[in-house]
C-alpha positions as a Python dict, from the first residue, in 0.01 Angstrom:
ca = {
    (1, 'X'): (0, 0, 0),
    (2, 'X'): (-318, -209, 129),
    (3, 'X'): (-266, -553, 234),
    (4, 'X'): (-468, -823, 121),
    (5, 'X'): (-745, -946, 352),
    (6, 'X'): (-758, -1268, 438),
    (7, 'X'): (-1034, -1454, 315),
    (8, 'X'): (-890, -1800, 219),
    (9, 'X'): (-1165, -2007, 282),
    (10, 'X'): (-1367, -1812, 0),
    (11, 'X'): (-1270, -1942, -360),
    (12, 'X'): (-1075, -1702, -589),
    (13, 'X'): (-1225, -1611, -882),
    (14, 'X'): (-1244, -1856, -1198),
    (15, 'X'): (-1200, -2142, -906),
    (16, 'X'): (-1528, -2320, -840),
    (17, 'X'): (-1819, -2154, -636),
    (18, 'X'): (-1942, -2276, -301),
    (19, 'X'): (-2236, -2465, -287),
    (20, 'X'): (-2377, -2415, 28),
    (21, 'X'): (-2604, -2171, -77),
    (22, 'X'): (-2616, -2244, -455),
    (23, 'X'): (-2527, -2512, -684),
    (24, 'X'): (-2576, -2870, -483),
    (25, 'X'): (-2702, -2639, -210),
    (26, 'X'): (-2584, -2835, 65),
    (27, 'X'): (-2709, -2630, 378),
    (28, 'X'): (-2807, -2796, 664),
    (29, 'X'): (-2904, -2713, 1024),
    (30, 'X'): (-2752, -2893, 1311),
    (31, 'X'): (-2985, -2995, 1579),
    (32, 'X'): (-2867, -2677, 1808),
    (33, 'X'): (-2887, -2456, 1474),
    (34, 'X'): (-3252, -2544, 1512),
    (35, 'X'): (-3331, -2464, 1869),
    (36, 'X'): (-3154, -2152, 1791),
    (37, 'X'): (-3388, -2050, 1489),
    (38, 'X'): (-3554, -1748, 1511),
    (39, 'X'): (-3926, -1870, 1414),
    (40, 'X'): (-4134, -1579, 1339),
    (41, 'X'): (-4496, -1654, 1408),
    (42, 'X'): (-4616, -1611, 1765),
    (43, 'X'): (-4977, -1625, 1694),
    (44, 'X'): (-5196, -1911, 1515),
    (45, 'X'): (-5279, -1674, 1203),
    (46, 'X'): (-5057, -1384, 1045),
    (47, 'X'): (-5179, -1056, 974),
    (48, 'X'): (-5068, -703, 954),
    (49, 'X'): (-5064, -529, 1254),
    (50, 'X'): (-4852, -282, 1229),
    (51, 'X'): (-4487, -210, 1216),
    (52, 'X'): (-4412, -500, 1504),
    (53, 'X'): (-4078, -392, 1653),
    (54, 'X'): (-3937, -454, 1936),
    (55, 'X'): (-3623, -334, 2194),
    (56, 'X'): (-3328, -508, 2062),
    (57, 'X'): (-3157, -594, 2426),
    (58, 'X'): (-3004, -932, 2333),
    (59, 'X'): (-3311, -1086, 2483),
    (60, 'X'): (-3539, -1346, 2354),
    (61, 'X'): (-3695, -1684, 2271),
    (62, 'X'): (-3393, -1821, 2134),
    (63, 'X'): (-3006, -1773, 2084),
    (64, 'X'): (-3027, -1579, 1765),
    (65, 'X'): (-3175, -1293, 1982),
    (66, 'X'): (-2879, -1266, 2244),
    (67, 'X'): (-2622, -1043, 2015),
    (68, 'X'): (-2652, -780, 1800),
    (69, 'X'): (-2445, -924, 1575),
    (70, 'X'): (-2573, -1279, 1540),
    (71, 'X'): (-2184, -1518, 1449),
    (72, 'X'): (-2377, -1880, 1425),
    (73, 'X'): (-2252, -2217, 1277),
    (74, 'X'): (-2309, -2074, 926),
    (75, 'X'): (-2091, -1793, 957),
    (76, 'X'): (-1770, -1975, 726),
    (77, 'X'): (-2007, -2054, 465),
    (78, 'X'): (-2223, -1733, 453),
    (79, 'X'): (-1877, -1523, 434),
    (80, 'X'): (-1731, -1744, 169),
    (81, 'X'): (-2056, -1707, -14),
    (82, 'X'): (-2016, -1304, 58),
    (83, 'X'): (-1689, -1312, -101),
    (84, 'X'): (-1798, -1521, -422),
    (85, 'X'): (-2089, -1288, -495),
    (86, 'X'): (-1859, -985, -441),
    (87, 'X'): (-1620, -1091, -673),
    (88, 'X'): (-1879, -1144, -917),
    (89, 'X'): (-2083, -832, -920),
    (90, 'X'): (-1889, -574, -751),
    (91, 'X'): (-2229, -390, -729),
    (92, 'X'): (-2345, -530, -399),
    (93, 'X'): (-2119, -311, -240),
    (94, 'X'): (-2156, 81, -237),
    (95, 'X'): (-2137, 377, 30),
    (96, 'X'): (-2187, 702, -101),
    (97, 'X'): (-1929, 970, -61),
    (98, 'X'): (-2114, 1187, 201),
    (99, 'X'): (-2136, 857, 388),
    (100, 'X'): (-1779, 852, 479),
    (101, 'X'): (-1808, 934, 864),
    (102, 'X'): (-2106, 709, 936),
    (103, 'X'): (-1934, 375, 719),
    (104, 'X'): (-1680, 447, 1001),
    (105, 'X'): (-1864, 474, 1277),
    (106, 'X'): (-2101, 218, 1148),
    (107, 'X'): (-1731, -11, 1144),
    (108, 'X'): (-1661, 103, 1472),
    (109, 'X'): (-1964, -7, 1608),
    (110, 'X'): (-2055, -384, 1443),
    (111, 'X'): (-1652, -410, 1567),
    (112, 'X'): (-1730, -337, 1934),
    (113, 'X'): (-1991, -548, 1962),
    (114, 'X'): (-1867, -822, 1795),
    (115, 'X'): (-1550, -881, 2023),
    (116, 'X'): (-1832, -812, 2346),
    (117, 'X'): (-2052, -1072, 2239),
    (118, 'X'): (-1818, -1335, 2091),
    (119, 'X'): (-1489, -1283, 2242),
    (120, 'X'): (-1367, -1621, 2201),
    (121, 'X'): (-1410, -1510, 1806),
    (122, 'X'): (-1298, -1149, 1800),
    (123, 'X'): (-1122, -863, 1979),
    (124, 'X'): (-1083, -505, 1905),
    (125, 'X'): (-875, -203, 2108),
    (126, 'X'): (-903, 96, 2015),
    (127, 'X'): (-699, 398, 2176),
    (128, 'X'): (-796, 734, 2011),
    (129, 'X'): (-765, 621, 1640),
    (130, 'X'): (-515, 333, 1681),
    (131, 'X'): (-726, 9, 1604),
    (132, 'X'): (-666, -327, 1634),
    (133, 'X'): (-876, -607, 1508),
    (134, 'X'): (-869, -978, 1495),
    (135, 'X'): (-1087, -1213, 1413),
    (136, 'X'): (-995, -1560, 1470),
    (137, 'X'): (-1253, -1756, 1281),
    (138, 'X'): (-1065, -1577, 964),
    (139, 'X'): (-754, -1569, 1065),
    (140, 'X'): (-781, -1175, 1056),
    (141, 'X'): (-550, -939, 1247),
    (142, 'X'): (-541, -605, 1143),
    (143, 'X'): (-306, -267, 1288),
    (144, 'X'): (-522, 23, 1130),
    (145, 'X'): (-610, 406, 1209),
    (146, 'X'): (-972, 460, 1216),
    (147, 'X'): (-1027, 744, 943),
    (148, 'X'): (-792, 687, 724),
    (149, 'X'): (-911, 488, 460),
    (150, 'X'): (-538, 382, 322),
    (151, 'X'): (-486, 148, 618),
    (152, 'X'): (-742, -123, 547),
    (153, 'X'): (-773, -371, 233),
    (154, 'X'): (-1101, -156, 100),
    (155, 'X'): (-1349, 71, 233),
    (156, 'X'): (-1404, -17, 649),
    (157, 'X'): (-1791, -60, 600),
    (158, 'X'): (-1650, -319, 349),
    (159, 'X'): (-1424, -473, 546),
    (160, 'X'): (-1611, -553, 869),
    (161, 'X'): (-1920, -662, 640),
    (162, 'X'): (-1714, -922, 453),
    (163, 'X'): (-1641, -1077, 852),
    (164, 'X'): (-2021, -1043, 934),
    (165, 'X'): (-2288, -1251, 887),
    (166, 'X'): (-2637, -1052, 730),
    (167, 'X'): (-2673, -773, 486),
    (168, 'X'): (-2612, -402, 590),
    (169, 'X'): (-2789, -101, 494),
    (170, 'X'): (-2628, 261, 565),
    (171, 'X'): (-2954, 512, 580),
    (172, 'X'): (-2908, 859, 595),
    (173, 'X'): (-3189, 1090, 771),
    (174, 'X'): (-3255, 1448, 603),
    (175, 'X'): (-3518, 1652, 421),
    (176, 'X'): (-3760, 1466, 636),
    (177, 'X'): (-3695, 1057, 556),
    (178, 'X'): (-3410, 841, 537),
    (179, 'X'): (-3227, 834, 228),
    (180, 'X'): (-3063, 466, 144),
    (181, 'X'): (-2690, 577, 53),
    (182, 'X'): (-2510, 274, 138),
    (183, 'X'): (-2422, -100, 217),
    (184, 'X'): (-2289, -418, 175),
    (185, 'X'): (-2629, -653, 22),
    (186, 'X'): (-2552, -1012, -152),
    (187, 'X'): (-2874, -1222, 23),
    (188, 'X'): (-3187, -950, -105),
    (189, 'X'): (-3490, -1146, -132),
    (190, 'X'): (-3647, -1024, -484),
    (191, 'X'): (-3483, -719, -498),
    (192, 'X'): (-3175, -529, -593),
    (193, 'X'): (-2937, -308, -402),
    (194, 'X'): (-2801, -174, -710),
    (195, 'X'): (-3115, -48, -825),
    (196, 'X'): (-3255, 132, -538),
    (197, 'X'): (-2901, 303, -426),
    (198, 'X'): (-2920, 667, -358),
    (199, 'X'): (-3322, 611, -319),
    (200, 'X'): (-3561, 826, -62),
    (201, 'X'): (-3791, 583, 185),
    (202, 'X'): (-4068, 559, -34),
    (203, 'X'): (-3914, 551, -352),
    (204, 'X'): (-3723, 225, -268),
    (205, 'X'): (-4027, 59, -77),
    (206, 'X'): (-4225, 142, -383),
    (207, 'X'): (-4605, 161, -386),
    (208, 'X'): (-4802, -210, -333),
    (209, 'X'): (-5052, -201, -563),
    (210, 'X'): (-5380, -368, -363),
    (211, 'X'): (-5183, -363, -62),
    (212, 'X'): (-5336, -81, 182),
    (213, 'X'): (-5242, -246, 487),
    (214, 'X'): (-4890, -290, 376),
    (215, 'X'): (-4865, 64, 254),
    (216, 'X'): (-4956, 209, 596),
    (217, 'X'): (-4754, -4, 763),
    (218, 'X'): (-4465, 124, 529),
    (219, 'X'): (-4566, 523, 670),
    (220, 'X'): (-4579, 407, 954),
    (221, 'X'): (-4195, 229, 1001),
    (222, 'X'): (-4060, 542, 818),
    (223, 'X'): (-4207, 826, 1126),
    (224, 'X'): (-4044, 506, 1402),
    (225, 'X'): (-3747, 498, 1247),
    (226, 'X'): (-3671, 857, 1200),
    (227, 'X'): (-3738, 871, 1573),
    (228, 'X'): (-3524, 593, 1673),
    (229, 'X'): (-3290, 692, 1935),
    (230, 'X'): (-2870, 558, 1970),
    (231, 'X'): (-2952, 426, 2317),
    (232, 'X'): (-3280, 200, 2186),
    (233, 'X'): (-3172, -5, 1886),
    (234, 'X'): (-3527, -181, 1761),
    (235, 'X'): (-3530, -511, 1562),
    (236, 'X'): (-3793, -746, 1432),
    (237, 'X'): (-3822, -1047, 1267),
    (238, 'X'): (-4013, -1064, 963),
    (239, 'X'): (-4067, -1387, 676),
    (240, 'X'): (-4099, -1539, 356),
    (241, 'X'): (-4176, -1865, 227),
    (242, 'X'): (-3865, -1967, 22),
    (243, 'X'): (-3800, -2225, -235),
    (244, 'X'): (-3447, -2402, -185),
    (245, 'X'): (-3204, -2251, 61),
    (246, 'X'): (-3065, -2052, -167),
    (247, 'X'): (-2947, -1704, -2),
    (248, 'X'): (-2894, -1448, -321),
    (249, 'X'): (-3225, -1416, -461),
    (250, 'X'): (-3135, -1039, -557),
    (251, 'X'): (-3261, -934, -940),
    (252, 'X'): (-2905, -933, -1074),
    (253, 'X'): (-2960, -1306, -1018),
    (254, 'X'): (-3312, -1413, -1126),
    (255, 'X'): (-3202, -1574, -1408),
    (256, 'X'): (-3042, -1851, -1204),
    (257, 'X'): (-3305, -1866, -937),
    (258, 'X'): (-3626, -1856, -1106),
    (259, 'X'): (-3537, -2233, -1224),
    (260, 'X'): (-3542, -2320, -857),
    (261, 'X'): (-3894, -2446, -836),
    (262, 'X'): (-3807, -2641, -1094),
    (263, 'X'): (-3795, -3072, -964),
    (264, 'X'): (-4003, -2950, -682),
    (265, 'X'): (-4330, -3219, -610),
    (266, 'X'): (-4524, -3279, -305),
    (267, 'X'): (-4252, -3583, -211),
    (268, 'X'): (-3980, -3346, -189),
    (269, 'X'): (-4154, -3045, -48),
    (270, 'X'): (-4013, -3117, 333),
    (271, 'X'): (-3667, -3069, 242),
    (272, 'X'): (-3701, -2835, -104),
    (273, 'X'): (-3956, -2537, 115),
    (274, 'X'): (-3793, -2335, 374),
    (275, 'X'): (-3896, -2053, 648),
    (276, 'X'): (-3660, -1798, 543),
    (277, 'X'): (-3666, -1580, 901),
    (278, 'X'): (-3538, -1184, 801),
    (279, 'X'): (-3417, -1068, 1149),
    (280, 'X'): (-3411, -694, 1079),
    (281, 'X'): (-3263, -454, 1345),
    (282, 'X'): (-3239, -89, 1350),
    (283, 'X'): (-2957, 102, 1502),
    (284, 'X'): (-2826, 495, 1525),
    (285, 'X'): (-2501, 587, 1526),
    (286, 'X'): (-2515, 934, 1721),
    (287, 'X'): (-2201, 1120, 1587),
    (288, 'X'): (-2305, 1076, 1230),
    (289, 'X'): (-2676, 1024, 1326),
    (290, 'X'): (-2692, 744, 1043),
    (291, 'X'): (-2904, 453, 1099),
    (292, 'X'): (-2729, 56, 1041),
    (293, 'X'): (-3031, -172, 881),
    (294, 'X'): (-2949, -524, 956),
    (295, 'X'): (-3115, -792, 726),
    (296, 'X'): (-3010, -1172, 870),
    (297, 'X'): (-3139, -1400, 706),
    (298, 'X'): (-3180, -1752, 848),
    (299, 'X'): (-3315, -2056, 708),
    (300, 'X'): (-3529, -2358, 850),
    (301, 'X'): (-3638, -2645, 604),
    (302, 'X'): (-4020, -2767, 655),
    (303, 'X'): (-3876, -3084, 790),
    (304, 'X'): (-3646, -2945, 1043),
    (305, 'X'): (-3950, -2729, 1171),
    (306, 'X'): (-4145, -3052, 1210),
    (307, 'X'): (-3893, -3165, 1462),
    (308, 'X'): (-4054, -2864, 1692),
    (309, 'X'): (-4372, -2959, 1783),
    (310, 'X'): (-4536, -2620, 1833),
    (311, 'X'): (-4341, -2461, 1521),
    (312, 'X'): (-4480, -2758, 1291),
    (313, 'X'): (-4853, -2644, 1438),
    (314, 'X'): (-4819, -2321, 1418),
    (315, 'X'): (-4676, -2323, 1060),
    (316, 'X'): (-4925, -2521, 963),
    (317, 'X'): (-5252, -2282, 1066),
    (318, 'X'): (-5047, -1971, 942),
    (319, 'X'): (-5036, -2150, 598),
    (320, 'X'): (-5375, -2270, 605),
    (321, 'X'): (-5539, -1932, 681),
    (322, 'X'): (-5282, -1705, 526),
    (323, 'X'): (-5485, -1420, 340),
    (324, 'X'): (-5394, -1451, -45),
    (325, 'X'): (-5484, -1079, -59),
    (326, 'X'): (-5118, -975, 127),
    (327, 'X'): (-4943, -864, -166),
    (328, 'X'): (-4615, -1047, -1),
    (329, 'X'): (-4759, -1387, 2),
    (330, 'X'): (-4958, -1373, -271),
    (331, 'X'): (-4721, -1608, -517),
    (332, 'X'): (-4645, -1832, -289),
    (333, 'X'): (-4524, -2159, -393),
    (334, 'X'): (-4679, -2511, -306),
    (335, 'X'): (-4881, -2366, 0),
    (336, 'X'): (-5133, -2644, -58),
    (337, 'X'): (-4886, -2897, -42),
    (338, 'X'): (-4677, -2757, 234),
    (339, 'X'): (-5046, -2735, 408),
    (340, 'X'): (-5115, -3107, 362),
    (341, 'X'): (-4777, -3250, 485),
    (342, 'X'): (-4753, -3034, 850),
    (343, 'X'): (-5087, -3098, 876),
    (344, 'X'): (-5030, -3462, 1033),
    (345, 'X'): (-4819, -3267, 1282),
    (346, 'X'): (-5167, -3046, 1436),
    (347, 'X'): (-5393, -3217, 1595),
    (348, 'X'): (-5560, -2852, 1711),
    (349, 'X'): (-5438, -2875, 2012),
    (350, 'X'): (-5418, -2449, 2218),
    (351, 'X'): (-5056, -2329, 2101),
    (352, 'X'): (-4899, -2097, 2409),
    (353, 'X'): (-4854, -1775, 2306),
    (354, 'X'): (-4461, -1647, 2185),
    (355, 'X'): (-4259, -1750, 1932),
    (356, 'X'): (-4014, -1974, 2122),
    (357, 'X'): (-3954, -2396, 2088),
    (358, 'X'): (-4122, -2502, 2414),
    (359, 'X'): (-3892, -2734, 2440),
    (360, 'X'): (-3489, -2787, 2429),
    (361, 'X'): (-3518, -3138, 2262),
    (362, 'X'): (-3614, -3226, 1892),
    (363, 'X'): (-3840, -3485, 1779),
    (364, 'X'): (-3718, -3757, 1533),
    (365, 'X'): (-3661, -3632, 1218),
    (366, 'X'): (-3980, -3801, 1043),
}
């Protein structure tokens, strides 16, 4: 019989939901949680050039870079919001049946380099297939033998995405594209996991109507991808401009956060409009030959990023310039009056080039 996973700090059901990332939506940043951002403009004006990734070798501007696996001071809150969406919609969840080997290598793999890069948080041995996992933020130790399905809680691509922060995508390469036939998804931006399951490349990208640029970007991230390699993960960090920090913003649950612009004026704009930073990474699995698409989401009020100087600049010319023609940006909400409160923080000033902080102290928050 399966034992229960421990995940007390997530409300049962029927008990009330967190509110971190909905209801009061109490998220906040901690000074260091800022520093650590991933920002995702390096030059003064955005445009599409292409697919834009990069090696993922835990290098980079900030701390969110130096993992694979990114465990930051969210991570409690994110899983117990995981756990309340799952037990809502059971949906989010879903690896299809041929996926069986890669969800476990895929398990294998997020567990390895979990317990390298945070080993004050996690450990995991594994001798042949005798596993043993424990994650100490959770409270999480766990005897199990990798294959056999019977000896964890649920499904293992389940189980190590419940203890991980980010959405997962399981893509399966044949008939010459990558097939989406699995994952663990409860923070989509605008779309649903539900939907698109089982889908071929294009199908689930869809076709952006007025979008050219987009589109060939699109072709062009599918022939990349089907060439990545096991020993050259890529990543990239990508963006929207969100309303309220508010991480499920999947179909399934439009109804709740279409109301979210709702209250918002230019007096509350600082603290109501956020960066929402999509750190996507892309890595193969070799014995399966499956691919592991990493969505993180992070998020970075307008006010916070004024206590950056360069990030408040930056931010500011990107929004005053931004082409209304990319289909992505095209409904953007309160760009004028995000445009008119950073712009006391430019005084047009030469940025340096990169993405990074400049600097390892904040300004006041104003």
């Amino acid at each position: 019989m399966r034992g229960e996973l421990n995940l007390s700090i997530a409300p049962r059901s029927g008990e009330v939901p967190p509110n971190v990332f909905r209801g009061d939506m109490t998220f906040r940043n901690s000074d260091a949680g800022i520093l650590r951002f991933p920002f995702p403009l390096d030059t003064d004006r955005f445009e599409m050039k292409g697919v834009g990734v990069e090696p993922q070798d835990r290098n980079g501007p900030t701390a969110a870079y130096r993992s694979l696996f990114d465990i930051d001071e969210h991570y409690l809150d994110e899983v117990a919001e995981r756990a309340f969406v799952l037990d809502q919609d059971r949906s989010r969840y879903h690896v299809l049946p041929h996926m069986e080997e890669a969800q476990w290598e895929a398990t294998d793999y997020i567990m390895r380099a979990l317990a390298r890069d945070f080993p004050a948080h996690f450990s995991y041995r594994r001798e042949d297939r005798n596993c043993r996992w424990e994650n100490r933020l959770l409270g999480e130790r766990r005897d199990f033998t990798f294959g056999r399905a019977e000896t964890l809680p649920c499904e293992a691509f389940e189980y190590i995405t419940r203890q991980t922060q980010g959405d997962f995508v399981l893509m399966d390469q044949r008939q010459s594209t990558l097939w989406l036939d699995g994952g663990m998804v409860t923070a989509p931006y605008g779309w649903s996991f539900d939907f698109i399951l089982g889908m071929n490349w294009h199908d689930w990208h869809g076709t952006l109507v007025g979008a050219v640029a987009e589109s060939r970007v699109i072709d062009q991230a599918l022939r990349m991808t089907m060439m990545l390699s096991a020993e050259a993960p890529q990543r990239r960090v990508t963006w929207v401009h969100a309303v309220r920090p508010r991480l499920d913003k999947s179909l399934e649950n439009k109804i709740v956060w279409q109301h979210d612009v709702d209250g918002v004026t230019a007096e509350t704009v600082p603290d109501d409009i956020f960066v929402r930073s999509e750190f996507q990474q892309l890595y193969r699995v070799p014995r399966s030959n499956a691919i592991i698409f990493v969505l993180r989401n992070y998020l970075l009020s307008l006010r916070d990023v004024a206590r950056v100087p360069k990030w408040a600049a930056r931010l500011h010319r990107v929004l005053r310039d931004l082409d209304p023609g990319l289909a992505r940006f095209s409904n953007i909400h309160f760009r004028r009056e995000c445009v008119d409160w950073l712009v006391r923080f430019d005084d047009g000033r030469p940025l340096s080039p990169g993405a990074g902080p400049d600097t390892d102290r904040l300004e006041p928050r104003p």
